[in-house]
Residue frames as a rotation matrix with the C-alpha (Angstrom) as fourth column:
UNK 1
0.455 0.464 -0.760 100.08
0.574 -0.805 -0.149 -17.89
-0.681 -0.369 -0.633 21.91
UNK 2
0.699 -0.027 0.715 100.55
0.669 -0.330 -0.666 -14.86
0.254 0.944 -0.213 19.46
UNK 3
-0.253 -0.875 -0.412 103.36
0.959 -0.283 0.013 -12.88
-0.128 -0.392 0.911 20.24
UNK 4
0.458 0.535 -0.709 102.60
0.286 -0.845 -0.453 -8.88
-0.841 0.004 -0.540 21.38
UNK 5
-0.672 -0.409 -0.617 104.87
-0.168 -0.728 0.665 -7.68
-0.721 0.550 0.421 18.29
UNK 6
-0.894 -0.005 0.448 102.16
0.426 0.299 0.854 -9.22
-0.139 0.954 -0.265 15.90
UNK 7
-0.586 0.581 -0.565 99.95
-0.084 -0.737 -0.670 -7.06
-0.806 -0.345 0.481 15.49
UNK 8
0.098 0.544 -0.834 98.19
-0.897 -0.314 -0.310 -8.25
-0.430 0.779 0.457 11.63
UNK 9
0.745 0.039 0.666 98.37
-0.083 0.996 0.034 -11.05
-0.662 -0.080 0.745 9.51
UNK 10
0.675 -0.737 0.035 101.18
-0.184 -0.214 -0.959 -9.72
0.714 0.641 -0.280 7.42
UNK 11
-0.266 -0.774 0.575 103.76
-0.960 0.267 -0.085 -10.09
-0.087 -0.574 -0.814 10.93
UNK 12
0.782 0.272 0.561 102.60
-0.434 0.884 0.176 -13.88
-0.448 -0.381 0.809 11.19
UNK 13
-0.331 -0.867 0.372 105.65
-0.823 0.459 0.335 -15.82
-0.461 -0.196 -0.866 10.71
UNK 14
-0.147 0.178 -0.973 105.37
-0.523 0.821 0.230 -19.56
0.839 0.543 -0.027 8.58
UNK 15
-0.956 -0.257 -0.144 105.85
-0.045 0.610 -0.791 -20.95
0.291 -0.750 -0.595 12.22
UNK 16
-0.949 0.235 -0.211 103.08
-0.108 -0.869 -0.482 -19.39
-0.297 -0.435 0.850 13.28
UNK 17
-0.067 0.886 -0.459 100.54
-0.997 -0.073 0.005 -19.86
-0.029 0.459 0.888 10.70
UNK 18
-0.208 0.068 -0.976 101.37
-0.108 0.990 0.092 -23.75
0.972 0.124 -0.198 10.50
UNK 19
-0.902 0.226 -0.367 100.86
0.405 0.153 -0.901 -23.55
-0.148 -0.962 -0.230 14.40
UNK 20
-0.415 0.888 -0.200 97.66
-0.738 -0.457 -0.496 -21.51
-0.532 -0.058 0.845 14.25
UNK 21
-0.150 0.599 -0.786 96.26
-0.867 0.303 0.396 -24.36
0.476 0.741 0.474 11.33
UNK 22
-0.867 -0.285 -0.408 97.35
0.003 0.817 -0.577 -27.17
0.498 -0.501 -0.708 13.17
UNK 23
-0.984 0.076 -0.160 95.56
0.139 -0.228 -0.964 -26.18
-0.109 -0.971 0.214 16.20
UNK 24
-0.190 0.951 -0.244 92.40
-0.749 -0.301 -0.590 -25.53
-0.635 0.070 0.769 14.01
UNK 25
-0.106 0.469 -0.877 92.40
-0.638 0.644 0.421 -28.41
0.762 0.604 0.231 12.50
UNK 26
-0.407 0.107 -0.907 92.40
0.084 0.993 0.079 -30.31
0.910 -0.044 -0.413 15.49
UNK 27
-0.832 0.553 -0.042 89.92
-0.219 -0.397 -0.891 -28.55
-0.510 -0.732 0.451 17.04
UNK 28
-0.300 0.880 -0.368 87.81
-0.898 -0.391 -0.202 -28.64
-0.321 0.270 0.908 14.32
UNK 29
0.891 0.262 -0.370 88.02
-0.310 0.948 -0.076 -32.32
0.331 0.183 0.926 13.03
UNK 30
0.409 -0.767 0.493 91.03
-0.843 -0.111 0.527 -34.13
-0.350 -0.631 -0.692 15.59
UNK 31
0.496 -0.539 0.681 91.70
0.445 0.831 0.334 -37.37
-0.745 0.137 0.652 13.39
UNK 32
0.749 0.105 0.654 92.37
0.658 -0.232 -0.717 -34.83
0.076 0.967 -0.243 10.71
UNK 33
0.681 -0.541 0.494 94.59
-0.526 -0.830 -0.184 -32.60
0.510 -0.134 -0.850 12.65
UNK 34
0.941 -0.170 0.293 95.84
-0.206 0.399 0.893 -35.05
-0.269 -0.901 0.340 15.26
UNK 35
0.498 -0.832 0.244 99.26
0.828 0.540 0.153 -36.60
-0.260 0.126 0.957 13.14
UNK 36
0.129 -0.707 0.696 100.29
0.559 -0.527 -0.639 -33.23
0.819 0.471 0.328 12.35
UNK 37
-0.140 -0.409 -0.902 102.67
0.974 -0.221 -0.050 -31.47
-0.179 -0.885 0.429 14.23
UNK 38
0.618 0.784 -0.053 102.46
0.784 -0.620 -0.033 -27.60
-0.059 -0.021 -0.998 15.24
UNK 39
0.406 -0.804 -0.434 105.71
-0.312 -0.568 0.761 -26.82
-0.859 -0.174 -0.482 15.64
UNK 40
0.990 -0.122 -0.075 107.67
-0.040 0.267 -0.963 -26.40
0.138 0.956 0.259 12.01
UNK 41
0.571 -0.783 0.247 110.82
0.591 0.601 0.538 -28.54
-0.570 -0.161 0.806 11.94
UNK 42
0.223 -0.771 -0.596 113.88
-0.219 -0.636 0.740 -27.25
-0.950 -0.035 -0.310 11.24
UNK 43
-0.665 -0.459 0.588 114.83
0.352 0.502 0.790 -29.49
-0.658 0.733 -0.172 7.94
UNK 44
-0.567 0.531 -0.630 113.64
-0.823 -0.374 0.427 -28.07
-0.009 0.761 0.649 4.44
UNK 45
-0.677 0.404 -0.615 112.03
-0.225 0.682 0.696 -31.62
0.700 0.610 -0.371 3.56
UNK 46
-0.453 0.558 -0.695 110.20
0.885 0.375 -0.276 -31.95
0.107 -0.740 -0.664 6.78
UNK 47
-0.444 0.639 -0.628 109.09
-0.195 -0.753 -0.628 -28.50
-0.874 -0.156 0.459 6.52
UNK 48
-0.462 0.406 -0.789 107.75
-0.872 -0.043 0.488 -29.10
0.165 0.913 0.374 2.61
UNK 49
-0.765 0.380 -0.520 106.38
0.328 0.925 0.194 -32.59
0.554 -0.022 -0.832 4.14
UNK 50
-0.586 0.626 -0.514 104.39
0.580 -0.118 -0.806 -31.01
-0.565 -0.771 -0.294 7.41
UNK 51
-0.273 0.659 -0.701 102.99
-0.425 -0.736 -0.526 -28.03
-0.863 0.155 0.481 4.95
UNK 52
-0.548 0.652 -0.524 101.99
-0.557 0.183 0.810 -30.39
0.624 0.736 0.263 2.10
UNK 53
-0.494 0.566 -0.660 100.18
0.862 0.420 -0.285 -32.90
0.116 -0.709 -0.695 4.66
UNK 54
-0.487 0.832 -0.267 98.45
0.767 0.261 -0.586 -29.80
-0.418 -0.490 -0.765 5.64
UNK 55
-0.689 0.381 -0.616 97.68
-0.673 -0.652 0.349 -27.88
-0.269 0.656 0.706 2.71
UNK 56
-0.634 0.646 -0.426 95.77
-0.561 -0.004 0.828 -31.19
0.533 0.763 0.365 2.24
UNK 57
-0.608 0.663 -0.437 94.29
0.793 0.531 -0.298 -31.81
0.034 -0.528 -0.849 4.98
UNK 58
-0.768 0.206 -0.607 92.83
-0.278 -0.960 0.025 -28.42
-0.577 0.188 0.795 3.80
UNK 59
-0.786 0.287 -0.547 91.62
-0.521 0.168 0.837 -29.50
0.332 0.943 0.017 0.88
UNK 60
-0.602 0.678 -0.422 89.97
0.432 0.721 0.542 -32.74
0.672 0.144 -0.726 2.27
UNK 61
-0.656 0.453 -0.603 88.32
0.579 -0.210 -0.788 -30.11
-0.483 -0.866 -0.125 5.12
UNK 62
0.441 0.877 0.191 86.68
0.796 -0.284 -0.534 -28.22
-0.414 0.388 -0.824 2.33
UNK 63
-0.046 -0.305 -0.951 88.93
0.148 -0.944 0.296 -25.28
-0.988 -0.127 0.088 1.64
UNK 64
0.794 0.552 0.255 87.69
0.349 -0.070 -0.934 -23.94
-0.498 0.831 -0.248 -1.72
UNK 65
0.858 -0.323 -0.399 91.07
-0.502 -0.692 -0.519 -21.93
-0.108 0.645 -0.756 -2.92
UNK 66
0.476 -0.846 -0.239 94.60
-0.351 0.067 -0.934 -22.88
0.806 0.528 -0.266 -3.88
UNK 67
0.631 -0.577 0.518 96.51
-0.772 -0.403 0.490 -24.24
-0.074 -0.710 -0.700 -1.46
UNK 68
0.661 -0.717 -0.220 99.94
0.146 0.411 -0.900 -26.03
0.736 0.563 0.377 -1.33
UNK 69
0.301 -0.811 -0.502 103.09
0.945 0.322 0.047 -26.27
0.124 -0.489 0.864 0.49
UNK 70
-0.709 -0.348 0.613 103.76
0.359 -0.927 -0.111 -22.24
0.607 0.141 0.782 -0.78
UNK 71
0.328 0.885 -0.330 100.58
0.458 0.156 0.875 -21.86
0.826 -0.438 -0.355 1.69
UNK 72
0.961 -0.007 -0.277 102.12
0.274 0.168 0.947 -22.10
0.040 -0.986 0.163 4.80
UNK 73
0.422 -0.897 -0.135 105.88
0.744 0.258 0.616 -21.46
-0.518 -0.360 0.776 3.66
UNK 74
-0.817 -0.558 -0.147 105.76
0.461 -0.784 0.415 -18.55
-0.347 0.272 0.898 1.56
UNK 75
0.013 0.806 0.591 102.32
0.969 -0.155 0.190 -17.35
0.245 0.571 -0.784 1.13
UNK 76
-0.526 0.384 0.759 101.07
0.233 -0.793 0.562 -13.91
0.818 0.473 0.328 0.32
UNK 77
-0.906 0.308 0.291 98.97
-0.411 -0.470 -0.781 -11.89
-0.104 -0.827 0.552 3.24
UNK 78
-0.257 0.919 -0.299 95.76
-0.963 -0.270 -0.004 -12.56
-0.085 0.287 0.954 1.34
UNK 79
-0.183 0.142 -0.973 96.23
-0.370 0.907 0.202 -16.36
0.911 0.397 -0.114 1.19
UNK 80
-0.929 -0.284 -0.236 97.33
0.184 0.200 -0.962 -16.30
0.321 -0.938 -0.133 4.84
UNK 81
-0.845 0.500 0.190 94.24
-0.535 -0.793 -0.292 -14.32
0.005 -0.348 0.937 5.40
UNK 82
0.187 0.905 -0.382 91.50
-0.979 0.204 0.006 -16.48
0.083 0.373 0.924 3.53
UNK 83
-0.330 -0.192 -0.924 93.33
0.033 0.976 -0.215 -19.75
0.943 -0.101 -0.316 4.74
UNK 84
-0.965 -0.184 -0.189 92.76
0.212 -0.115 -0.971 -18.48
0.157 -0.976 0.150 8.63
UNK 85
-0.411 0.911 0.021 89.01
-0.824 -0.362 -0.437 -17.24
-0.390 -0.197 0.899 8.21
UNK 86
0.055 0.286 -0.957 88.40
-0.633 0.751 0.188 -20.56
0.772 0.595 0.222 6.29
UNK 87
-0.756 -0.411 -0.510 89.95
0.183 0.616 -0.766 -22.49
0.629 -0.672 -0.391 9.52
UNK 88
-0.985 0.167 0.040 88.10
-0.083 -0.261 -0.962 -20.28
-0.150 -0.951 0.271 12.22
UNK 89
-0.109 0.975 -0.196 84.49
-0.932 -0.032 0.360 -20.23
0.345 0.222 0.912 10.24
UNK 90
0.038 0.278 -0.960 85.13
-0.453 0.861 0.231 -23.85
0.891 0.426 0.159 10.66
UNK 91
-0.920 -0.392 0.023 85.80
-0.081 0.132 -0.988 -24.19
0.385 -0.910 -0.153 14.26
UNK 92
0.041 0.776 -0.629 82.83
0.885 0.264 0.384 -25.31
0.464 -0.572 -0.676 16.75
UNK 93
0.163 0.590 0.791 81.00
0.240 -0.801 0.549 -22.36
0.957 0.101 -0.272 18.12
UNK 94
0.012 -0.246 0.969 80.64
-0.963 -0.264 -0.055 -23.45
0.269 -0.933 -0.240 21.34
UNK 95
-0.687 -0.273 0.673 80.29
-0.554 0.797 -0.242 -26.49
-0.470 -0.539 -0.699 23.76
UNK 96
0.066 0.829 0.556 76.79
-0.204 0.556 -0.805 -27.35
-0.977 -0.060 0.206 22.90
UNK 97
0.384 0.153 -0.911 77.92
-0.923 0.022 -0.385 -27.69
-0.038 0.988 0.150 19.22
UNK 98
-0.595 -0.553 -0.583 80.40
-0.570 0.802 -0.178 -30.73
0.566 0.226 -0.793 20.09
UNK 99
0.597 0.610 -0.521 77.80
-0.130 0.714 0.688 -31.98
0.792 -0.343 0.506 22.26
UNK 100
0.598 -0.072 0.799 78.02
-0.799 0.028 0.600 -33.25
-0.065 -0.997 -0.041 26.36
UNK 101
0.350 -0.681 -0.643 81.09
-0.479 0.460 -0.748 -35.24
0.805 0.569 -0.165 26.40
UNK 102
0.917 0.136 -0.375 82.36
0.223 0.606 0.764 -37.34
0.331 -0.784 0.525 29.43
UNK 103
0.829 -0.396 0.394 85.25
-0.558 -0.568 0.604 -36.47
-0.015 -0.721 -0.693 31.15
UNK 104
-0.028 -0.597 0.802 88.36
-0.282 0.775 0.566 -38.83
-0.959 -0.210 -0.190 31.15
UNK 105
-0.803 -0.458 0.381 89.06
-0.065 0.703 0.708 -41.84
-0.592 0.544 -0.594 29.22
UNK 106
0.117 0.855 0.505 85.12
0.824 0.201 -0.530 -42.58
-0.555 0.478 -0.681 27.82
UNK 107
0.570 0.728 -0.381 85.19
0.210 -0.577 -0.789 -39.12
-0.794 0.370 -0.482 26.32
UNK 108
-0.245 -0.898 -0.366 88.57
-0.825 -0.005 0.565 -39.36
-0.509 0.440 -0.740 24.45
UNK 109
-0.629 0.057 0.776 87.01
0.180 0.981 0.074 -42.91
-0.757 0.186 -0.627 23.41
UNK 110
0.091 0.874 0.477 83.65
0.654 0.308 -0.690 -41.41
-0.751 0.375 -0.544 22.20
UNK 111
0.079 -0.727 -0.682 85.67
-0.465 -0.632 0.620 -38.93
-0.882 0.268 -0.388 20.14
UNK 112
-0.752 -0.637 -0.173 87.95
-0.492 0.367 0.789 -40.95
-0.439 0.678 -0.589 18.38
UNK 113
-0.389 0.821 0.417 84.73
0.576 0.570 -0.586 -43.28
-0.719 0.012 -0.695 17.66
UNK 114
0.536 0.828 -0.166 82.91
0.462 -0.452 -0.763 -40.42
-0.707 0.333 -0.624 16.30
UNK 115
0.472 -0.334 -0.816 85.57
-0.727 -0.672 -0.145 -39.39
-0.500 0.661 -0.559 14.00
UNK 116
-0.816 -0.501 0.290 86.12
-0.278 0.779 0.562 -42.87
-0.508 0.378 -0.774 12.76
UNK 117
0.019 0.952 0.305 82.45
0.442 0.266 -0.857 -42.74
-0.897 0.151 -0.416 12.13
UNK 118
0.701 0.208 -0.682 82.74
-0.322 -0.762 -0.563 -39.05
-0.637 0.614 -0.467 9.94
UNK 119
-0.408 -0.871 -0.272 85.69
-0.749 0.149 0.645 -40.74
-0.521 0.467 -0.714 8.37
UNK 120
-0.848 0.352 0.397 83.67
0.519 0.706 0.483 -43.48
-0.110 0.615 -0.781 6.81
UNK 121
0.332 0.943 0.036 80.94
0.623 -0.191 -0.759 -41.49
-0.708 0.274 -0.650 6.33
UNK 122
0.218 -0.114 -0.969 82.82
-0.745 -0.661 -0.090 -38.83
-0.630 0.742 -0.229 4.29
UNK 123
-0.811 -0.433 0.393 84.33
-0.104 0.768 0.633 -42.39
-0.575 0.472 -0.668 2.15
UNK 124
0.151 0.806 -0.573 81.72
-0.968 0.002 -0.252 -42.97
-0.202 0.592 0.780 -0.90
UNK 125
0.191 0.072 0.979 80.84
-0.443 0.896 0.020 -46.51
-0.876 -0.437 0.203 -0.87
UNK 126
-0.251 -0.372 -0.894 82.43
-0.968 0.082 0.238 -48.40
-0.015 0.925 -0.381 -3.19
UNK 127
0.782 0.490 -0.385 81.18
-0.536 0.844 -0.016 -52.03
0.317 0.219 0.923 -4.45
UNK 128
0.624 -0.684 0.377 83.77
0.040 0.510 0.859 -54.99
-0.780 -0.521 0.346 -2.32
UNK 129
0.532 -0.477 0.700 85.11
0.760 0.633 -0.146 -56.25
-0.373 0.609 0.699 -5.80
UNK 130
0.585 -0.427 0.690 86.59
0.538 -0.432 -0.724 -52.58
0.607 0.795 -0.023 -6.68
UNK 131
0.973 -0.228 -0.031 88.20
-0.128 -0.648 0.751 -51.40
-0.191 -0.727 -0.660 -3.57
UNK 132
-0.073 -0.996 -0.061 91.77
-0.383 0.084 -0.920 -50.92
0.921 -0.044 -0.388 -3.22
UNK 133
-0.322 -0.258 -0.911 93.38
0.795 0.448 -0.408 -52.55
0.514 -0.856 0.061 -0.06
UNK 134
-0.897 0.227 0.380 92.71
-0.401 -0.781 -0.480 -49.19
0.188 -0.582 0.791 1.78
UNK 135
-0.482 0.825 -0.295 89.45
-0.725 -0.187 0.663 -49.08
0.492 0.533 0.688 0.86
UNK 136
0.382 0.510 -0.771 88.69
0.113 0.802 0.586 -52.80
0.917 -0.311 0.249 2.14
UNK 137
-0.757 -0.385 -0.528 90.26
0.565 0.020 -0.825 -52.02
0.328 -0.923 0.203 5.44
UNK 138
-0.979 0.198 -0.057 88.11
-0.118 -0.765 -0.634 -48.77
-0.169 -0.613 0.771 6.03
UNK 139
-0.577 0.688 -0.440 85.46
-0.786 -0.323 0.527 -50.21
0.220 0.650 0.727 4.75
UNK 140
-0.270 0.221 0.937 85.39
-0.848 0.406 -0.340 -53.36
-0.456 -0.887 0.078 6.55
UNK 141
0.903 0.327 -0.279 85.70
-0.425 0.782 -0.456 -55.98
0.069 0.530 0.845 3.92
UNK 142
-0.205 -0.975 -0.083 89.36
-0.942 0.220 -0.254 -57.20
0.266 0.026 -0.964 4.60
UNK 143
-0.736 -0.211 0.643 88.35
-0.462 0.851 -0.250 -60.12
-0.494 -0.481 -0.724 6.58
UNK 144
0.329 0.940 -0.089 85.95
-0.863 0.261 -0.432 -61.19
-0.382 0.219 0.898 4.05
UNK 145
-0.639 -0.534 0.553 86.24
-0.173 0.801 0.573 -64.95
-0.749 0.271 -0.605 2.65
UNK 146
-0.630 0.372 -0.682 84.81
-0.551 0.405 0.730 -66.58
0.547 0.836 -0.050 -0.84
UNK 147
0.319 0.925 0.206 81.99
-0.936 0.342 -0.086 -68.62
-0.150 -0.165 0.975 -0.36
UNK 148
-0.654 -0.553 -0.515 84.20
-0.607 0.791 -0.079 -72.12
0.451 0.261 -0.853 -0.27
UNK 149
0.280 0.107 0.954 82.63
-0.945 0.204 0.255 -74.85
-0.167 -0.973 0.158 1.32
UNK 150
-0.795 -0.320 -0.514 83.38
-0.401 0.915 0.051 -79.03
0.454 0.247 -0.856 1.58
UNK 151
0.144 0.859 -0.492 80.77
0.004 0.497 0.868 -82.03
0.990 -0.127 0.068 2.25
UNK 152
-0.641 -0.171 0.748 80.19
-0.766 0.085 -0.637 -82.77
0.045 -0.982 -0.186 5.72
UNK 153
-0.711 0.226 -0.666 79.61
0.282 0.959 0.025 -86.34
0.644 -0.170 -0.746 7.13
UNK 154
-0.480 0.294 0.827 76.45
-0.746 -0.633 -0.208 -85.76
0.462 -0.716 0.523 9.28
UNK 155
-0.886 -0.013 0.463 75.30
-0.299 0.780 -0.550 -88.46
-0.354 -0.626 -0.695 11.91
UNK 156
-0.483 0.786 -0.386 72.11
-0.671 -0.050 0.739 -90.55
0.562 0.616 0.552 10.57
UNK 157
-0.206 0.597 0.775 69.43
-0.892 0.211 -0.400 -92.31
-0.403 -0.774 0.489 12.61
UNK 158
0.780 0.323 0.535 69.22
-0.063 0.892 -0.447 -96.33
-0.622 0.315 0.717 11.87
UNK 159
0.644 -0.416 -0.642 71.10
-0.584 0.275 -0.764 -98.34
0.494 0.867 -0.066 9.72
UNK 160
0.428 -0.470 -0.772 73.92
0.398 0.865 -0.306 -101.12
0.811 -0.177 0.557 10.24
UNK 161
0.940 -0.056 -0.337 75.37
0.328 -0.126 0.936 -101.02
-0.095 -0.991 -0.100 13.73
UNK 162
-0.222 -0.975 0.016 79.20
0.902 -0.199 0.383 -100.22
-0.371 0.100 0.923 12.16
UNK 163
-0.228 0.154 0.961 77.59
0.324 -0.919 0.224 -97.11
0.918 0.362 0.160 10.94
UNK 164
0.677 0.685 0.268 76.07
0.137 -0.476 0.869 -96.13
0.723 -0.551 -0.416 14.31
UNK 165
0.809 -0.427 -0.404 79.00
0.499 0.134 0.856 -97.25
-0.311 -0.894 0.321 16.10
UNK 166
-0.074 -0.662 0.746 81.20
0.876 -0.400 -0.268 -94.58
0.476 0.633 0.610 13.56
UNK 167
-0.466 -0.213 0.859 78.97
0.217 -0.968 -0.123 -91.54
0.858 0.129 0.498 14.70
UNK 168
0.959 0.065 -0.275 79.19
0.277 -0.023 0.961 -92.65
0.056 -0.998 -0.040 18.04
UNK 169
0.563 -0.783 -0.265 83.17
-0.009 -0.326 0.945 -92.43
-0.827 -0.530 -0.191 18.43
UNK 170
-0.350 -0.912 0.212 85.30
0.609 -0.050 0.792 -92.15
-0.712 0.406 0.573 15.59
UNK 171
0.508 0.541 0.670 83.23
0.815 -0.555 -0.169 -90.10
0.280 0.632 -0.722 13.54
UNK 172
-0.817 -0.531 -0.225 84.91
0.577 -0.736 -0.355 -86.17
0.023 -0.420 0.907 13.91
UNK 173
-0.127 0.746 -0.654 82.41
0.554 -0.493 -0.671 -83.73
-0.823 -0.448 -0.350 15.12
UNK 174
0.270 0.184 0.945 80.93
0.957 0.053 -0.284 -81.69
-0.102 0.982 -0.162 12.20
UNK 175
0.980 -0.073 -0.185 82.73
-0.045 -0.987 0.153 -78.49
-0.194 -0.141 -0.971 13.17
UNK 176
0.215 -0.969 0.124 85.90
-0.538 -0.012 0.843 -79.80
-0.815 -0.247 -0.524 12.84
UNK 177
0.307 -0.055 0.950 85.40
0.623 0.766 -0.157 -81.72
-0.719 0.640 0.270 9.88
UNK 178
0.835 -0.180 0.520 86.07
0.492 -0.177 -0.852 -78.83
0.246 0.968 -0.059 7.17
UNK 179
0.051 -0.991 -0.120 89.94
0.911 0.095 -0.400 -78.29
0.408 -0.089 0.909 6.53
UNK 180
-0.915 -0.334 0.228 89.61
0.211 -0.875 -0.436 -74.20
0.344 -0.351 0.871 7.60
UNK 181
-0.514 0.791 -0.332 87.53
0.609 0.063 -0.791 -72.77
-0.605 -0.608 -0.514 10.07
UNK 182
-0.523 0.473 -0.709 86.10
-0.545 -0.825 -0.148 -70.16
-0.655 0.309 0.689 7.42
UNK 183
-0.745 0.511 -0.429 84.65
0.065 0.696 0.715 -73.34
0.664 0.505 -0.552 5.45
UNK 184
-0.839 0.524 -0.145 82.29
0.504 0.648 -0.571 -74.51
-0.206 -0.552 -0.808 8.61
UNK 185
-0.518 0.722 -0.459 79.46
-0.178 -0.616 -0.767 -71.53
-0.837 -0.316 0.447 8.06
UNK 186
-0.272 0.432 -0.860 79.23
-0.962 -0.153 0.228 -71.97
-0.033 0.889 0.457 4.40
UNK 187
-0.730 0.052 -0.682 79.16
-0.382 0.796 0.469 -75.75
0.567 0.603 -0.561 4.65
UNK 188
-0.749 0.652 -0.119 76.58
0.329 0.210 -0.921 -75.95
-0.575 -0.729 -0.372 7.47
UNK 189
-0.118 0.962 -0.245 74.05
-0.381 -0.272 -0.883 -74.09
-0.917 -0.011 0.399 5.21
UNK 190
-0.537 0.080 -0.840 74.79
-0.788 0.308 0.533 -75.65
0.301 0.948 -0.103 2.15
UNK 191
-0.969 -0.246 0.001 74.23
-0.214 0.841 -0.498 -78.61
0.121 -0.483 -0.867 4.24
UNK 192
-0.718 0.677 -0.159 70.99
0.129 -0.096 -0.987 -77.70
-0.684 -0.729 -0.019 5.66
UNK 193
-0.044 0.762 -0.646 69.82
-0.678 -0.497 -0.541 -76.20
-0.734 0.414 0.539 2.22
UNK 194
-0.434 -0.046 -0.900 70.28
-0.616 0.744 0.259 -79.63
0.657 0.667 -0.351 0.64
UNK 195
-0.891 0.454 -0.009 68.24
0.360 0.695 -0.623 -81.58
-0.276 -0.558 -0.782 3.66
């Protein structure tokens, strides 16, 4: 809450205005607002850490002017000013703008969901072979594998009884036959597209 002595945006306090952003950013986009804190720590480096973090979670929200760390810790009336109307334009109107939300746990789920969604959607899609490690995490290519595969022994119909009596019991099953399980998909269709 604003204290009654403020009465403009020239009394706002640094505390203050880093509380007041906070609070609009995680109203307006909550994975974006959610690790930063509202309340401005006491230590110079943790204050020049909390107000660069959100001079740029500014930035990545759209905010067209200057901003920086001198933002939030020594800024000017007129920065304060056009950093706060930049925040509040951006706030949701009303309910029906965030949409009918569920109550409880599900709606705290379909949230986070939906801002993991805008978070890869705002990501421009980069081609697997140039991502950075980030990149393949949020992007869902970490757990890709090369295209490896190995022969597989597959049971055959007729021939000599010591063959039949192989891939009856001592044969290994053809899932278990390649050395890693990320082998078995590629060598089943190689398999199949060579029959």
């Amino acid at each position: 809450a604003v204290p009654p002595e403020v009465q403009s945006v020239r009394d706002l306090t640094p505390e203050l205005v880093v509380e007041a952003a906070v609070r609009c950013l995680r109203a307006v986009r909550p994975a974006l607002g959610a690790p930063l804190s509202p309340l401005l720590p006491p230590g110079i480096s943790a204050r020049f850490r909390l107000a660069s973090d959100l001079a740029a979670a500014c930035q990545e929200l759209g905010f067209g002017g200057d901003v920086g760390y001198q933002t939030f810790l020594y800024s000017s009336e007129h920065d304060t000013r056009r950093l706060l109307l930049f925040l509040v334009e951006k706030l949701p109107r009303d309910e029906g703008e965030r949409g009918a939300e569920p109550p409880g746990k599900s709606g705290v789920l379909l949230r986070a969901i939906g801002a993991q969604i805008r978070e890869q959607l705002g990501t421009p899609w980069v081609p697997p072979v140039c991502r950075t490690p980030r990149l393949q995490r949020l992007q869902g290519t970490s757990r890709f594998h090369a295209f490896a595969t190995c022969p597989l022994v597959l049971p055959q119909t007729g021939g000599p009884p010591e063959l039949q009596e192989y891939f009856g019991g001592a044969a290994p099953p053809v899932p278990a036959q390649p050395p890693l399980s990320s082998q078995t998909p590629p060598a089943l269709l190689e398999t199949h597209t060579a029959q």
